[in-house]
Structures are given as C-alpha cells and as structure tokens.
C-alpha positions in Angstrom: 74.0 174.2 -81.0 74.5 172.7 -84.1 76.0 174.1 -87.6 72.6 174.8 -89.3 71.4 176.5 -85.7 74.2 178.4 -85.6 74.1 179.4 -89.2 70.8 180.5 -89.5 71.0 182.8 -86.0 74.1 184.2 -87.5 72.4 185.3 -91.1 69.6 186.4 -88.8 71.8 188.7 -86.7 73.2 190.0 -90.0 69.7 191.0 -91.6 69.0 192.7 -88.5 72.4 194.8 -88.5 72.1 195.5 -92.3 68.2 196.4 -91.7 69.1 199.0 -89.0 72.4 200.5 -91.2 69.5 200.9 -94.0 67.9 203.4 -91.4 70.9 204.8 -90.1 73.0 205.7 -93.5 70.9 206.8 -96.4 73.6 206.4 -98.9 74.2 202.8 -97.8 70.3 202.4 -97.8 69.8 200.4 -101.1 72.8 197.9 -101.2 72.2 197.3 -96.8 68.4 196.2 -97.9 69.4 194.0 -100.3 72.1 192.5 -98.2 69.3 191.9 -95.3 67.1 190.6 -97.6 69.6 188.0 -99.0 70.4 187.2 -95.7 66.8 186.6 -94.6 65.5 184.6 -97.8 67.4 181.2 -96.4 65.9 182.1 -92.9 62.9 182.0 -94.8 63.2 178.9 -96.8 64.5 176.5 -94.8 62.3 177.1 -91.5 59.0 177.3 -93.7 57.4 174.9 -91.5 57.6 177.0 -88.4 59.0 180.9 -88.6 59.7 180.9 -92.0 57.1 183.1 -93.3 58.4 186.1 -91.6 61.3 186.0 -92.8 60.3 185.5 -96.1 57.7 188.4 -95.6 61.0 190.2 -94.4 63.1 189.6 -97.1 60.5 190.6 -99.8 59.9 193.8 -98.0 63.5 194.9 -98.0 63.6 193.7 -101.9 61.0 196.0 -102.3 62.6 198.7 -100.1 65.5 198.7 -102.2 64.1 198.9 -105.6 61.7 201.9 -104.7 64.6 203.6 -102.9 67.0 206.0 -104.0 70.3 206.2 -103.4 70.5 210.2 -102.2 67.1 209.7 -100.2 67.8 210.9 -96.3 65.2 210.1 -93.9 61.7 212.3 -93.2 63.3 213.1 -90.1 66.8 214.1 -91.6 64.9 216.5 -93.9 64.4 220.1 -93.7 62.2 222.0 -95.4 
C-alpha cells in the first residue's frame, strides 16, 4: 500500500471516528463534525474520479451539521420531556 493509499484510509477512518463521537457526545458535537468534515474534503477531492463524490457529499453534510447545531443540544433520544 502506498503513502497516498494509506493516507487517505487513515483520514477516512478518522471522519468516521469523529462522525460517530458527534452522535455519542453532544457537547463535542459541533467541533467532532467539523473535524470529520475536514477530514473527508481531501477524500473527496482527490478521488473525484471514482468515490469522491460521497465524500464530498459527506463532508458538506457534516459542515452543515455543525453550523445548524448547538453546542448544549443532546440527542432526541437523550431528551426527556
């Protein structure tokens, strides 16, 4: 495997671990979405020409994610009424 390979799997793995703390941690919600999405925009970029688009899909949605989400929110399930 070489560097780029290994690279991009890595930053890959990462979105997905900073994706799923986003769901997990609501306080760490906002600054774990923007860290995925970071993570996924090079995914995105430099393998345009095959998978690319997901991740670029991906990375926009957690952009957006973050923006609309705010930093006390707990999950629907977390909630109680």
């Amino acid at each position: 495997m070489d560097a780029l390979a290994l690279a991009l799997w890595a930053a890959a793995g990462g979105g997905v671990l900073a994706a799923v703390i986003a769901v997990r941690r609501p306080t760490y919600r906002r600054a774990a979405l923007v860290v995925a999405a970071v993570l996924f925009l090079p995914i995105g970029v430099l393998g345009i020409l095959s998978v690319g688009a997901v991740f670029l899909a991906a990375s926009l949605v957690c952009l957006v994610l973050a923006l609309l989400s705010r930093p006390g929110d707990a999950p629907m399930a977390a909630r109680r009424c």
